[in-house]
C-alpha positions in Angstrom: -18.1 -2.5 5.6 -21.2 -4.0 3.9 -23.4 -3.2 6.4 -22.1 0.5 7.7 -22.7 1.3 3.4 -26.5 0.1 3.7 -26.3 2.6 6.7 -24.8 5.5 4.8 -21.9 5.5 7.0 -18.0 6.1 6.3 -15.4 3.1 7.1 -12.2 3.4 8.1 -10.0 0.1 8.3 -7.9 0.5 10.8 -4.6 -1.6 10.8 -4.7 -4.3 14.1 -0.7 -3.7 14.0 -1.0 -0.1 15.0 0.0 0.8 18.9 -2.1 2.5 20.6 -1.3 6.1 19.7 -1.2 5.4 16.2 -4.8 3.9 16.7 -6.3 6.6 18.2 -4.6 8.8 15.8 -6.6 8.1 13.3 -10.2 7.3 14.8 -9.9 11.3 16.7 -8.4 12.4 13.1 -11.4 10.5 11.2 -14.0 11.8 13.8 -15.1 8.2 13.8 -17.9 7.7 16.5 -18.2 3.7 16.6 -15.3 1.4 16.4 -16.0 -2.3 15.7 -13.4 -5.1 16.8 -12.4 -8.5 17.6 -11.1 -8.0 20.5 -11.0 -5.8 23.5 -9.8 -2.1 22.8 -9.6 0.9 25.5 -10.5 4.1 23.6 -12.5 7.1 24.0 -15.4 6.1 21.6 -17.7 2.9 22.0 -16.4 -0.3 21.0 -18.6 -3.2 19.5 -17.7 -6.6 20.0 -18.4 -8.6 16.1 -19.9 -11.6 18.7 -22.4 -9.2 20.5 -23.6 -8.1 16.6 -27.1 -9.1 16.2 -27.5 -12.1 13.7 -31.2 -11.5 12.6 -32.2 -10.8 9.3 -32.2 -6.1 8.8 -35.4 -5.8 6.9 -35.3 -1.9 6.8 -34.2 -0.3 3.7 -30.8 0.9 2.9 -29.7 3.9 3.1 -29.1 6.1 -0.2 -25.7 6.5 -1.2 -25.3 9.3 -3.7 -22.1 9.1 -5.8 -20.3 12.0 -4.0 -21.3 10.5 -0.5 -17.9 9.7 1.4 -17.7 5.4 1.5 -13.7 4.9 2.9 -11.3 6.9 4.6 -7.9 5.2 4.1 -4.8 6.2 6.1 -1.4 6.5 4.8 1.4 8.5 5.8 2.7 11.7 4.4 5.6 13.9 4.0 4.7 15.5 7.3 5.3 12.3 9.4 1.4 12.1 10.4 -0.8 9.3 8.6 -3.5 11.2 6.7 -7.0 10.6 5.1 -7.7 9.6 1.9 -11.2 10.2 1.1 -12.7 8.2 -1.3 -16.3 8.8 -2.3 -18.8 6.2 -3.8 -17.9 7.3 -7.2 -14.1 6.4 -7.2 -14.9 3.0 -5.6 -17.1 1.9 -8.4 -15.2 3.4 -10.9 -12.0 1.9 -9.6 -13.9 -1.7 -9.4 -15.6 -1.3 -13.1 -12.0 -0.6 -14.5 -10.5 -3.4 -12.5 -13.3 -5.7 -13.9 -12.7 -4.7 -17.4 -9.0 -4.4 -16.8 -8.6 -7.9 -15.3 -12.0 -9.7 -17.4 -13.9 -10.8 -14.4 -17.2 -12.7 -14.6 -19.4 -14.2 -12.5 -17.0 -17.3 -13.0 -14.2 -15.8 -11.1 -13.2 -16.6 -7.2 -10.9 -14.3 -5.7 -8.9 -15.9 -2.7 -8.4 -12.4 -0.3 -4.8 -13.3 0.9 -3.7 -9.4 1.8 -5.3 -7.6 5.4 -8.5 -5.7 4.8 -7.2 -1.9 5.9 -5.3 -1.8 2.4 -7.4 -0.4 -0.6 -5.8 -3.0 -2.9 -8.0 -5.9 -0.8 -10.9 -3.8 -0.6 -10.7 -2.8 -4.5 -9.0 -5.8 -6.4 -9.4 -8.8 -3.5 -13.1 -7.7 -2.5 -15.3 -5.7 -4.4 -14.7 -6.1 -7.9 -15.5 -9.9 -7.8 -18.5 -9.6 -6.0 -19.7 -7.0 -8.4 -18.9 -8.7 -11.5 -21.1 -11.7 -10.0 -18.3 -14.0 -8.3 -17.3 -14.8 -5.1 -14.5 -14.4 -2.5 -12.8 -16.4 -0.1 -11.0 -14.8 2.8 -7.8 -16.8 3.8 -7.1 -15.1 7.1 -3.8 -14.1 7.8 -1.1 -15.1 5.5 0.8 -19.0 5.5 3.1 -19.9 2.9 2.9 -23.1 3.8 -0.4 -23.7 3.7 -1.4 -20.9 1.2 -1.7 -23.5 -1.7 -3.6 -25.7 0.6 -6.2 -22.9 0.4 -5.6 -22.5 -3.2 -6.5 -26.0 -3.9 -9.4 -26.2 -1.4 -11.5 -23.2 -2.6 -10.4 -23.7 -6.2 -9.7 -19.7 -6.9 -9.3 -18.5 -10.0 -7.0 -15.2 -9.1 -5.2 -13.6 -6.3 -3.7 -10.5 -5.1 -0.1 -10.1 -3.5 3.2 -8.4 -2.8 6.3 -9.3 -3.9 7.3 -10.5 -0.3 4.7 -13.0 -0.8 5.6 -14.1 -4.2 9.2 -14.5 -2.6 8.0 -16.9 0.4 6.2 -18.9 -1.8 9.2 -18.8 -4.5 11.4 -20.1 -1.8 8.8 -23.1 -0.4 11.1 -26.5 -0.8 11.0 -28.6 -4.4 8.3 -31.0 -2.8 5.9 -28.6 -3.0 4.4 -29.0 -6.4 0.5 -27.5 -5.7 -2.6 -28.4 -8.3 -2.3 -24.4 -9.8 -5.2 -25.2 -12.7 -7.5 -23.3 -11.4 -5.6 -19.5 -11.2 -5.9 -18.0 -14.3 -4.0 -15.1 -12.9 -2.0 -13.3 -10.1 -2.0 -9.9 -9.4 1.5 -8.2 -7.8 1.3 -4.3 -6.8 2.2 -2.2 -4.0 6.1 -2.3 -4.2 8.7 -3.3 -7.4 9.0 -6.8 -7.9 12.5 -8.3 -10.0 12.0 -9.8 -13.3 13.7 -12.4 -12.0 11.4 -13.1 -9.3 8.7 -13.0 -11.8 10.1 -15.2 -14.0 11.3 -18.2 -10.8 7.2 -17.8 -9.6 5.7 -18.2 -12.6 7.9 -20.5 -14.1 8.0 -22.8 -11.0 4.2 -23.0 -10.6 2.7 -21.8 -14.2 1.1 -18.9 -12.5 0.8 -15.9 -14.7 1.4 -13.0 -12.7 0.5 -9.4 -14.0 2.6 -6.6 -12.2 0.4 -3.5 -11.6 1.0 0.2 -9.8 -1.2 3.1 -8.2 -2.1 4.4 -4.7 -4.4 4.6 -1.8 -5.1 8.5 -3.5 -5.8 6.7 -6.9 -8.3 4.2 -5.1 -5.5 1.6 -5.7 -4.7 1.1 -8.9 -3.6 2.7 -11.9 -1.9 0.7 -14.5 -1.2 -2.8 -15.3 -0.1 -5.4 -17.1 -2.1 -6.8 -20.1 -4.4 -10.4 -19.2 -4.0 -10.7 -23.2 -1.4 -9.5 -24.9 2.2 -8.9 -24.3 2.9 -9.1 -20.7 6.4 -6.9 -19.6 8.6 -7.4 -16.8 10.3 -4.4 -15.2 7.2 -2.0 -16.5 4.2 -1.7 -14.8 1.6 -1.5 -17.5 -0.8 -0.2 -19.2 -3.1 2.1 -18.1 -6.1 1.0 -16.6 -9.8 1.5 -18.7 -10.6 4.9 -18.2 -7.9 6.7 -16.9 -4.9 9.1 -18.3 -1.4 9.1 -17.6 1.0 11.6 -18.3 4.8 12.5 -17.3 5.9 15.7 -16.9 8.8 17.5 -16.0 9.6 20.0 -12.9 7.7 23.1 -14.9 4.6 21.0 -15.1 5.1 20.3 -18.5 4.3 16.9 -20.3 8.2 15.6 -21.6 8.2 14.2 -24.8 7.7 10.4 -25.6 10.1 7.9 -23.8 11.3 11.4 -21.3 11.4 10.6 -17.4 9.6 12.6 -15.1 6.6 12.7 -12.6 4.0 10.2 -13.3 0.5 11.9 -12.6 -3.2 10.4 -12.7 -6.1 11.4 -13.8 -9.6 9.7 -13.7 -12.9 9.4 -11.7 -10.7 7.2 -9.6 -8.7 9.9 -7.9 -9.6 11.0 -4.7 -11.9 13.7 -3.1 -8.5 14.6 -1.4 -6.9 14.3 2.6 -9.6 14.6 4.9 -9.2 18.4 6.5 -6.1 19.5 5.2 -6.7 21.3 2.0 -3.2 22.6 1.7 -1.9 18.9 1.1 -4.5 18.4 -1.1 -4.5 21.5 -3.5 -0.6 20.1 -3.6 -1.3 16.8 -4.4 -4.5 16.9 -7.0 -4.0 20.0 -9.4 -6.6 20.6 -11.7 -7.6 16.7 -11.6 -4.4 15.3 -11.8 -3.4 13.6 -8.8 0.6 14.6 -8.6 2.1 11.2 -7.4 5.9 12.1 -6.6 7.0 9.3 -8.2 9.1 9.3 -11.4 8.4 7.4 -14.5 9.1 6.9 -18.2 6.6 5.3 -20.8 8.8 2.6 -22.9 8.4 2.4 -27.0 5.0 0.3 -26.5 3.5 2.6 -24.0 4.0 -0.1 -20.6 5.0 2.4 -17.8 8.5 2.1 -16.5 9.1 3.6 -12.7 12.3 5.0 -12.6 11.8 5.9 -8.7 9.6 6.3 -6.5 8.7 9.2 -4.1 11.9 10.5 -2.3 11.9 9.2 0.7 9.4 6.4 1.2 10.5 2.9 1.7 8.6 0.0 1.1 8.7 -2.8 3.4 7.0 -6.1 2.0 4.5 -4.1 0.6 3.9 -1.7 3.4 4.7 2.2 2.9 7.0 3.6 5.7 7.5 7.6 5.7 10.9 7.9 7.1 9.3 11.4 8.7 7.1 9.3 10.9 10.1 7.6 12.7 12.1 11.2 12.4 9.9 12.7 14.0 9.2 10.0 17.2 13.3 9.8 17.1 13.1 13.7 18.1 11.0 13.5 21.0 13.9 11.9 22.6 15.6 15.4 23.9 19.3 13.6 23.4 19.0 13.5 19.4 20.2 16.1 17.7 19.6 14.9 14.0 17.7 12.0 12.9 17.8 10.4 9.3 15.7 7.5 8.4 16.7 5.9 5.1 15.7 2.4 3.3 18.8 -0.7 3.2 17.9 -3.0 0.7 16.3 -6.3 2.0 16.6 -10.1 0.4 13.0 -11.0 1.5 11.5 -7.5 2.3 12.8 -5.3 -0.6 14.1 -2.8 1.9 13.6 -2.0 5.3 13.9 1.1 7.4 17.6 2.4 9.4 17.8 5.2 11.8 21.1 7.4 12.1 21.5 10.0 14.6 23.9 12.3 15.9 22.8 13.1 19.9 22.8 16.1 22.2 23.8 14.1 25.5 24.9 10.4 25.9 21.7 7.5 25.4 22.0 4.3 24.7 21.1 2.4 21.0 18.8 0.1 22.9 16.7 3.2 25.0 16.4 4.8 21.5 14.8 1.6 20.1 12.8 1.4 23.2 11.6 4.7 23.0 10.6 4.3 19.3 9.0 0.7 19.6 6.7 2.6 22.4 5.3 4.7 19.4 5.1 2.9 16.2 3.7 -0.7 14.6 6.7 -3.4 14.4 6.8 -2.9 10.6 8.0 1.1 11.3 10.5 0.2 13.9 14.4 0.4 12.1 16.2 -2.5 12.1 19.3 -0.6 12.9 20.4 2.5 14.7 23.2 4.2 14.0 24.9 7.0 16.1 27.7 9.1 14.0 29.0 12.4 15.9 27.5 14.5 12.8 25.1 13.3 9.8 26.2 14.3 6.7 25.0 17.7 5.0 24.8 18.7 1.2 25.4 22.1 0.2 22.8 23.7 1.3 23.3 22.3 4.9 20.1 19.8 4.5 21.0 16.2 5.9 22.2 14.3 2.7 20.3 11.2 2.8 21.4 10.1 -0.9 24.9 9.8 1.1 23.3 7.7 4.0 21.5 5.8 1.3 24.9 4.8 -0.6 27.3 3.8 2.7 24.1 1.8 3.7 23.6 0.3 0.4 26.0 -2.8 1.0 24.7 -3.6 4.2 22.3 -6.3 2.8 19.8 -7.6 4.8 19.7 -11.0 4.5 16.4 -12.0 6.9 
C-alpha cells in the first residue's frame, strides 16, 4: 500500500476469502492493472508474487499525491446485490487519521497491535495509519487466535487494539486460567457491528481493558463517532462525534427532528467519500449536498452519545462482516427452480446474526443443490446457514415479500455456534 502511494497509484484490498467470481468482480470493476499476492491467482491481469518483489533500497522520488488524488478503493456491497467502490481520496484518509489521532490521543508512545484483515478500512484507518502518523508503531498479528492473542499482547507490549464484538466474545469466553499481563493497553477499540453492554461490561471487567464502542462506514472512511478516552464512557450509544465532523438526524422529508427524535443518522466531514466508483446515480443518492445519507436510524441521548436504533434495512452483520441479503437473492435466482428468494438475519450467540435463505421454487431441487449452487458463488461468510423451502413467502400489502414476518418466525431460532 506504502509503496503503490509513493507511486501515485490507487489500492484496492481485496478480501483472500472471496471466490473467484467475486475476485474478479472487483479487480475488472476497479480497472485495476496489477494485482499483488501471496499466492498463486489465475486472472486476466498480471500477478506479482510479494517473494519475486525486489528488496533493494528505491532511491527515486515519490510520486506527488495531491489531496483530491484517488489513494483506496474499498468494496462493499450495496442495495443492488453487487459490491461497489468506495472512493476515498488522499484528503479523507488524512482527515480520517488526524481525527482518529485527536479522537483516540495517540503519540509517538503508542503501539497498535493490527488484529483485524487489511481489506477493511477500519485496519487501514484505526489499526495502521493513524499510529504511524502520530509517530508510533504497529505490529501485525496475522490472522486472528484467541488463544494466543494475549500471547501477542504481552510479547509486543501494545498499548491499543482494534476489534469486533465476535472477538471480544472469544476472548470473553477463554477458560478462568487465562489471566494475561493487560498493563500495557490503555485502550480497545470495538466498531463495525453492535456490541451488548453486557458483553462490554464481562470483557472489561474480566481483564481491566477499557474498551470504547465506536460507529461509521467504509463511505465515512471508517469512522464516525465514538466513545470518550476521558470522560464518561456509555454503553449501548456509540459516541461522540469524532473531531471535525457533524451529525445530524433527520426524518423521512429530510428534515433535522428535534433533540432526542429518531431518524436517519447522516455525516458530514472531509471524511466522506468522493462517492461509488462509476455509478453516479448511487452516489447523488447516498451523499446529498455533503451529507453522506447512511440508512441507518439513530437518536442522540440527553448528553449527546449517539444511540442506533437500527441499522440499514436489510443488512446483516456477521462477526463484523456486512452481508447484503441482495447479493445471495440474487445468486439464489439464477437457479431457474426458485421462484422467490428472501435472505434475512437469525440472531447468533457468537456471531450476532447470521444470514437464512427462504424460498418458494418453480420445479422440485433439493436444499443441498441450492447450497451447492450458492457456495459456487459467494465467500463462506455469505453462504446461509439455513435454507428454507415454504410453498409461498409471505407478502405485505402491497404484495412485496414481508421480510419483517420472516425476520419474527426466525427470531427464536437461536444460533447457538
Amino acid at each position: 500500500m506504502f509503496a503503490a502511494w509513493r507511486l501515485g497509484a490507487v489500492v484496492t484490498p481485496i478480501s483472500p476469502t472471496l471466490v473467484a467470481a467475486e475476485r474478479e468482480h472487483q479487480i475488472a470493476d476497479s480497472g485495476a492493472v496489477v494485482l499483488l499476492a501471496e499466492w498463486d491467482v489465475d486472472t486476466e491481469i498480471p500477478v506479482l508474487s510479494v517473494d519475486d518483489l525486489d528488496t533493494d533500497p528505491w532511491t527515486a522520488e515519490p510520486a506527488p499525491n495531491p489531496d483530491d488524488a484517488l489513494a483506496l478503493l474499498i468494496y462493499t456491497s450495496g442495495t443492488t446485490g453487487r459490491p461497489k467502490g468506495v472512493m476515498l481520496d488522499h484528503r479523507n484518509v488524512n482527515a480520517m487519521c488526524t481525527m482518529v489521532i485527536e479522537g483516540f490521543d495517540l503519540t509517538a508512545a503508542d503501539h497498535s497491535l493490527l488484529i483485524l484483515p487489511l481489506f477493511h478500512v477500519n485496519a487501514i484507518v484505526v489499526s495502521t495509519l493513524s499510529p504511524l502518523i502520530a509517530g508510533g508503531r504497529t505490529t501485525i498479528a496475522g490472522r486472528f487466535d484467541p488463544v494466543g492473542f494475549f500471547d501477542r499482547v504481552e510479547a509486543s507490549r501494545a498499548s491499543y487494539f482494534s476489534a469486533v464484538p465476535t472477538i471480544y466474545t472469544m476472548l470473553a469466553a477463554l477458560p478462568a486460567e487465562v489471566a494475561p499481563d493487560t498493563s500495557s493497553i490503555r485502550f480497545a477499540v470495538c466498531g463495525a457491528a453492535p456490541a451488548s453492554v453486557e458483553l462490554l461490561e464481562k470483557f472489561e471487567n474480566r481483564y481491566g481493558i477499557g474498551i470504547i464502542e465506536g460507529y461509521g462506514l467504509s463511505e465515512g472512511s471508517c469512522a464516525s463517532t465514538c466513545n470518550p478516552l476521558e470522560g464518561r464512557r456509555k454503553p449501548g450509544t456509540v459516541g461522540l462525534p469524532l473531531p471535525g465532523q457533524q451529525i445530524r438526524i433527520i426524518d423521512g422529508a429530510g428534515t433535522e427532528v428535534p433533540a432526542g427524535g429518531t431518524g436517519e443518522v447522516i455525516i458530514k466531514g472531509p471524511n466522506v467519500m468522493r462517492g461509488y466508483l462509476n455509478r453516479p446515480a448511487d452516489t447523488a443518492k447516498t451523499v446529498v449536498d455533503g451529507w453522506l445519507r447512511t440508512g441507518d436510524i439513530g437518536r442522540f441521548d440527553e448528553d449527546g452519545y449517539l444511540v442506533l436504533v437500527d441499522r440499514a434495512k436489510d443488512m446483516i452483520i456477521r462477526g463484523g462482516e456486512n452481508i447484503y441479503p441482495k447479493e445471495i437473492e440474487t445468486v439464489a435466482y439464477q437457479m431457474p427452480e426458485v421462484a422467490e428468494a428472501a435472505v434475512i438475519g437469525r440472531p447468533s450467540a457468537l456471531y450476532g446474526e447470521e444470514p437464512v435463505l427462504v424460498v418458494s421454487l418453480h420445479a422440485a431441487v433439493g436444499v443441498d443443490a441450492i447450497d451447492a449452487h450458492l457456495r459456487a458463488s459467494l465467500s463462506k461468510y455469505k453462504v446461509p446457514v439455513e435454507i428454507t423451502v415454504l410453498d409461498e413467502l409471505p407478502k405485505n400489502p402491497v404484495g412485496k415479500i414481508d421480510k419483517p414476518a420472516l425476520r419474527k418466525t426466525f427470531a427464536a431460532r437461536r444460533i447457538d455456534a
